[in-house]
C-alpha positions in Angstrom: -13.8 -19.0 -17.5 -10.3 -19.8 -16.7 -8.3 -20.2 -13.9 -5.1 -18.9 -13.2 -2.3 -20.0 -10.0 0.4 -18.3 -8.7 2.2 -18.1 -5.5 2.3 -14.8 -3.5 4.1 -14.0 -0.3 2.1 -14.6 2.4 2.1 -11.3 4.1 1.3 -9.6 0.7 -2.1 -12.1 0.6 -2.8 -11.5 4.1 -2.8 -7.5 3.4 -4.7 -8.0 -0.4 -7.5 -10.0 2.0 -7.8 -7.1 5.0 -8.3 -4.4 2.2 -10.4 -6.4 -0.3 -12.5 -7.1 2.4 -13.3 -3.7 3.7 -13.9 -2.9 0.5 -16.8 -5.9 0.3 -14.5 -7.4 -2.1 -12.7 -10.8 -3.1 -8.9 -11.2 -3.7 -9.9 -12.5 -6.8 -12.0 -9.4 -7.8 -9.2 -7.3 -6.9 -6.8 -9.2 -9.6 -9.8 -9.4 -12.1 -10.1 -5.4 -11.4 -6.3 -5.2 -12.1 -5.8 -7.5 -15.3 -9.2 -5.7 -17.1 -7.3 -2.4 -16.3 -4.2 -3.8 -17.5 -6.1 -4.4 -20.5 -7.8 -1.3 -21.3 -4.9 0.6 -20.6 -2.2 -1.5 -22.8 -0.1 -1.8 -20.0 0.1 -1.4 -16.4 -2.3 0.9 -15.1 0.1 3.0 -13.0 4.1 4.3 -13.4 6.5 1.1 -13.0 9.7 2.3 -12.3 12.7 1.4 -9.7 11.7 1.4 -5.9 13.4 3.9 -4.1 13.3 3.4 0.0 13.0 7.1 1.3 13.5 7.3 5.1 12.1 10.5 6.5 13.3 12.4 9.1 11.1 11.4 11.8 12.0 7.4 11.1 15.8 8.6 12.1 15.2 10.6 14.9 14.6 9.0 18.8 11.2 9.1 20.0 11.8 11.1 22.3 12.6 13.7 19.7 9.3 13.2 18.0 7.1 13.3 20.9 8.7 16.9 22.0 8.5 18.0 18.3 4.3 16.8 18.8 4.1 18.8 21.8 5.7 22.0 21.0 3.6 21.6 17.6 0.6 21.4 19.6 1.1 24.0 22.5 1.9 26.1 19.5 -0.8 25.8 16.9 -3.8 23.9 18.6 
């Protein structure tokens, strides 16, 4: 078996860790998931295109806004 380093922000590993974990996995069985995909597939196994940031609407409005949208949702519908 080989071995294979690389350096990886360290927020990014933190986050890989969490989820792998929950899942009952390793980081490395996470990247050993990804490269056999990679394989099989000839390529990447998902859409690689430019990153686009969207902001929605709630992200640009006050809280306050948000909370009174919630409530009037909920008085309305629940």
């Amino acid at each position: 078996m080989a071995q294979v380093n690389f350096k990886l922000d360290s927020e990014l590993k933190k986050s890989v860790e969490e989820i792998a974990g929950n899942l009952g996995l390793a980081t490395s069985d996470v990247i050993r998931v990804f490269l056999k995909k990679f394989v099989l597939t000839r390529g990447f196994p998902f859409a690689v295109q430019e990153e686009v940031k969207l902001q929605s609407r709630i992200e640009t409005q006050p809280l306050e806004t948000v909370e009174k949208a919630m409530e009037k949702f909920q008085s309305e519908f629940l």
